[in-house]
C-alpha positions as CSV (number, residue, x, y, z in Angstrom):
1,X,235.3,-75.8,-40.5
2,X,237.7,-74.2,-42.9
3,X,238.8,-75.9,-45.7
4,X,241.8,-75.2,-48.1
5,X,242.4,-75.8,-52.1
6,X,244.6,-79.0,-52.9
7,X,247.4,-76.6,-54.2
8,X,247.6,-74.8,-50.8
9,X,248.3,-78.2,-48.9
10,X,251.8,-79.6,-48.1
11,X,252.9,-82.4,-45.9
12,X,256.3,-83.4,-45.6
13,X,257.6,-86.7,-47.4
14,X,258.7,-87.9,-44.4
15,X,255.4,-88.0,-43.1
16,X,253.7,-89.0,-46.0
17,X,255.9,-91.8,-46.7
18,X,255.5,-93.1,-43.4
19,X,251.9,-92.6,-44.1
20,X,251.3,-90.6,-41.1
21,X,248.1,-88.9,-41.7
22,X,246.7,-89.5,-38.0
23,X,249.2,-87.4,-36.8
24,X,248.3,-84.6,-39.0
25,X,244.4,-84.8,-38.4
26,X,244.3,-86.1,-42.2
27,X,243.0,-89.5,-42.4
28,X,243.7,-91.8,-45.0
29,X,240.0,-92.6,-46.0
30,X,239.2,-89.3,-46.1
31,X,242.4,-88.7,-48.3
32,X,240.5,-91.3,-50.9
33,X,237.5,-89.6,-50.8
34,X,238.9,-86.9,-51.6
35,X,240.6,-88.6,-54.5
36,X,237.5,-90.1,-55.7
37,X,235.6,-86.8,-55.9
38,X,238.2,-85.2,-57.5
39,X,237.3,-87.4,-60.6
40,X,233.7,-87.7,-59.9
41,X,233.5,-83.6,-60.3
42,X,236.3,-83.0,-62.4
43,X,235.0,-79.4,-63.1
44,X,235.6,-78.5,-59.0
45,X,239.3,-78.6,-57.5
46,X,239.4,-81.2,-54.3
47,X,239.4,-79.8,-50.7
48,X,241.1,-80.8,-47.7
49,X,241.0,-80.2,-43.9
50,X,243.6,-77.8,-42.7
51,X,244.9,-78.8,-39.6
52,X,247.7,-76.7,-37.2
53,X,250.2,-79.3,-38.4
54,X,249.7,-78.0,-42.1
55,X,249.8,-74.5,-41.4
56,X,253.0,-74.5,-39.6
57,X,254.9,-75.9,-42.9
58,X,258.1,-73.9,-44.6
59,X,257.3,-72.9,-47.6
60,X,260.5,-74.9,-49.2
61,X,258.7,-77.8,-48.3
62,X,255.7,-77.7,-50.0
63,X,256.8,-78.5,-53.6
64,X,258.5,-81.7,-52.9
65,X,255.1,-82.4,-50.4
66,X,252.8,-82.2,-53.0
67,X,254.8,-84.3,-55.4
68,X,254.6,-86.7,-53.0
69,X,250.7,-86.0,-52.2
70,X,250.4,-86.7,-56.3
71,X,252.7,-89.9,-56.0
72,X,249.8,-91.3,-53.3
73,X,247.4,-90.2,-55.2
74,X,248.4,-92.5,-58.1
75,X,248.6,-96.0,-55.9
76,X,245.0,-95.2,-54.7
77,X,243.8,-94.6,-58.5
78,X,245.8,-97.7,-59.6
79,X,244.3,-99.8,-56.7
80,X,241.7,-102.3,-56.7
81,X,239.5,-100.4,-54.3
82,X,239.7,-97.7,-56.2
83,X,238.5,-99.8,-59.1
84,X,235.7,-101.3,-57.7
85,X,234.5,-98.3,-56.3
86,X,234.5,-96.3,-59.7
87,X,233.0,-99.6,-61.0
88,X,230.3,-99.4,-58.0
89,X,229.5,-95.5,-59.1
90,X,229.4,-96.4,-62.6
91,X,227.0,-99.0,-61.9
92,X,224.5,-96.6,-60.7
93,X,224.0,-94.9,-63.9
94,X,224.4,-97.9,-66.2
95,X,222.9,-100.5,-64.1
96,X,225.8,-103.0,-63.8
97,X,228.5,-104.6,-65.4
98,X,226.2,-107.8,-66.0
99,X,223.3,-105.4,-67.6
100,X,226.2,-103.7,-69.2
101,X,227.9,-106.8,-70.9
102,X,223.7,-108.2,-71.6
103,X,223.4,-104.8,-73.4
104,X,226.5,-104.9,-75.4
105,X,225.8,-108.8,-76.2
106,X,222.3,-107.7,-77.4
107,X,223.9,-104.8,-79.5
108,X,226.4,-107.9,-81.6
109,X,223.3,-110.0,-81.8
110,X,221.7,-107.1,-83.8
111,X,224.4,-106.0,-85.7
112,X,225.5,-109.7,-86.6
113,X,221.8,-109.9,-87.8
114,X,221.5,-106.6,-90.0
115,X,224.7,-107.9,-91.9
116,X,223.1,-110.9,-92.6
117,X,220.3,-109.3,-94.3
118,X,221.8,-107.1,-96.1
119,X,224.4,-109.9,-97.2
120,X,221.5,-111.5,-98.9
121,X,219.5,-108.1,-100.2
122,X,223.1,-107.7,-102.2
123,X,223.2,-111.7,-103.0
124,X,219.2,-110.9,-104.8
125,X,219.4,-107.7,-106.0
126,X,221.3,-108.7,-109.4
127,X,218.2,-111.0,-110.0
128,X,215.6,-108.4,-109.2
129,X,214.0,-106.8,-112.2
130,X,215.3,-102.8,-112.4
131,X,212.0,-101.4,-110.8
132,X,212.3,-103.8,-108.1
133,X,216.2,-103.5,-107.7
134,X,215.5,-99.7,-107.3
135,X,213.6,-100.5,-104.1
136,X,216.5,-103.1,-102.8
137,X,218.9,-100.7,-103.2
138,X,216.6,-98.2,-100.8
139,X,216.4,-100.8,-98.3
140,X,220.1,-102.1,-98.4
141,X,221.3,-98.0,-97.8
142,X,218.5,-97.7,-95.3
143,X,220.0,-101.1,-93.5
144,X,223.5,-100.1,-93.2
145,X,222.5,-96.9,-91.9
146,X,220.8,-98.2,-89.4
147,X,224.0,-99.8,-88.7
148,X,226.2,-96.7,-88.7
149,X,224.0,-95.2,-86.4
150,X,223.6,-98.4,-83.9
151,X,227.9,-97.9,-84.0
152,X,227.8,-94.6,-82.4
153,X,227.8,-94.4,-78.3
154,X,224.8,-94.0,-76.5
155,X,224.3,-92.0,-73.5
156,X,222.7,-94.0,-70.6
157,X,219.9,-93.2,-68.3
158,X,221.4,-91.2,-65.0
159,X,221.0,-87.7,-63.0
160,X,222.3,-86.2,-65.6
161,X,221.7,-88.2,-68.9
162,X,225.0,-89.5,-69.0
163,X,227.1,-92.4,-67.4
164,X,230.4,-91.7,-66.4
165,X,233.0,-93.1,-68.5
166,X,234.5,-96.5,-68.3
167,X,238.0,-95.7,-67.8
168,X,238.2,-92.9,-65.3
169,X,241.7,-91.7,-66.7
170,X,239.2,-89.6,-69.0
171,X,238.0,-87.9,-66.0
172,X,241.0,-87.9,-64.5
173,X,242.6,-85.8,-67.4
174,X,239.7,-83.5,-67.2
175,X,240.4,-82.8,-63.5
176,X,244.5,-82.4,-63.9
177,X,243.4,-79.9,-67.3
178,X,241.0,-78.1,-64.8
179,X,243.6,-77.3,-61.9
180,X,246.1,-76.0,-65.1
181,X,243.3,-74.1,-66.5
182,X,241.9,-72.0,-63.3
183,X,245.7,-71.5,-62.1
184,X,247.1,-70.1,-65.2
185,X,248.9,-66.7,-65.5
186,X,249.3,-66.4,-61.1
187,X,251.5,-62.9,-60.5
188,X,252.9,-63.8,-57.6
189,X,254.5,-60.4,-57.5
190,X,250.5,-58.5,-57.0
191,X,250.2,-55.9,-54.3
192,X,247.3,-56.6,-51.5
193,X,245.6,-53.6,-49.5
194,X,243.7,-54.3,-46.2
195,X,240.4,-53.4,-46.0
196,X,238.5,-53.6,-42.4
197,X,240.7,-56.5,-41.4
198,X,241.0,-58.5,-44.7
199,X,243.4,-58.5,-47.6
200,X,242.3,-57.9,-51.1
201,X,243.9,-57.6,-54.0
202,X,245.0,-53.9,-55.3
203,X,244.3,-55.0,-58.9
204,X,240.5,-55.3,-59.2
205,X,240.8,-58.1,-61.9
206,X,243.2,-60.4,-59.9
207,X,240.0,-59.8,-57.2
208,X,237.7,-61.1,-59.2
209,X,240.1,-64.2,-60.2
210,X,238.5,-67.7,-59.0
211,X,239.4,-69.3,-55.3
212,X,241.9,-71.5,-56.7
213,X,243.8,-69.1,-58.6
214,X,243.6,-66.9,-55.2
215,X,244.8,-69.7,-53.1
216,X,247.7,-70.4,-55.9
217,X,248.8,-67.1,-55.2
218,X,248.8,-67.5,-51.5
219,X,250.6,-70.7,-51.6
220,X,253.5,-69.2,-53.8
221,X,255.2,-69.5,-56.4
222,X,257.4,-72.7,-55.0
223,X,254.6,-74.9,-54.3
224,X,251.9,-73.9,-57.1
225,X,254.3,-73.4,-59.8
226,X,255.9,-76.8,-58.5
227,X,252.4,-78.3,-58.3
228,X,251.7,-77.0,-61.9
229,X,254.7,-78.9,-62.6
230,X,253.7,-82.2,-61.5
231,X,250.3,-81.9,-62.8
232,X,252.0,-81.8,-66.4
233,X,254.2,-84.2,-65.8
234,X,250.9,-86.3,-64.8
235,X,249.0,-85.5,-67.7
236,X,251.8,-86.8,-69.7
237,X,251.6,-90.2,-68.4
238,X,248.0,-90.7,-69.2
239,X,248.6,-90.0,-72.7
């Protein structure tokens, strides 16, 4: 089935504030998975369904659409399911909050400990003969580094080494700095030839551009520059 870049979709806000997805063949659980992935993979742009209803849209519609596609897309990520979900995902690469909040408990048991010794290696070391306070002062340095490096993060057992992170705004921000990044610099103005029944570009650069730039274009300035727009404007609230 073809599929179409988020910045090429519109719906009216009519429609989506009535939350009438059904009627457009765009289904509000399949509108969160889409969310969902789109912080999951924060390095690929998320994809809908294109249905008749879609295609048929003015084009003076589409800015104020995918404002209000970004404005849904906010109450899912601030919702509980979303939450618990990202929480569920989470859990496969850490193993749980309650492993999780053992771990961290275990780390402050540790670190609690280390202070303590090296709290009374200072406390002795002024009673130590020189030779002998040469060795304390060795194993005091050698303590607290062992501290400093227990501060740092550590990466987590996974597919790919690493959890994802706690707060999924991080992601998040990733994914709105990604849709800036591979729309930059559209020129909406570019001449296309036709070649055996498809369109290409006439400048063999803009050709090899990425989908989403490609589908920026196509979508016009109005609703990518518009969509541009609102991604900043998002990015600025998660600051």
């Amino acid at each position: 089935m073809r599929r179409i870049a988020f910045l090429g979709i519109a719906l009216p806000i009519a429609l989506l504030a009535a939350d009438l997805f059904a009627q457009l063949g765009w289904e509000q659980a399949a509108f969160e998975d889409t969310c969902f992935q789109f912080v999951v993979e924060p390095e690929r742009l998320p994809n809908f369904h294109v249905t008749p209803a879609m295609r048929a849209l003015a084009l003076t519609q589409r800015k104020g659409a995918i404002e209000a596609i970004a404005a849904k897309a906010k109450v899912y990520y601030a919702s509980e399911t979303f939450k618990k979900r990202w929480a569920e995902h989470r859990g496969q690469f850490t193993g749980g909050e309650e492993q999780e909040r053992q771990r961290a408990d275990a780390e402050a048991q540790g670190t609690q400990m280390l202070d303590q010794a090296v709290k009374q290696m200072e406390q002795m070391l002024p009673m130590m003969p020189p030779a002998q306070q040469m060795e304390m002062k060795k194993a005091i340095a050698q303590a607290k580094a062992e501290k400093a490096k227990s501060g740092k993060p550590k990466k987590t057992g996974g597919k790919d080494g690493d959890a994802p992170p706690k707060d999924p705004r991080v992601n998040l921000r990733k994914a709105l700095q990604h849709v800036l990044a591979v729309t930059e610099g559209v020129d909406y103005g570019a001449t296309l030839s036709q070649q055996s029944g498809r369109r290409y570009f006439a400048n063999k650069a803009f050709e090899a551009k990425p989908d989403a730039w490609k589908m920026a274009f196509r979508a016009g300035r109005e609703a990518s520059e518009g969509a541009r727009g609102c991604v900043r404007t998002w990015l600025g609230e998660l600051k």
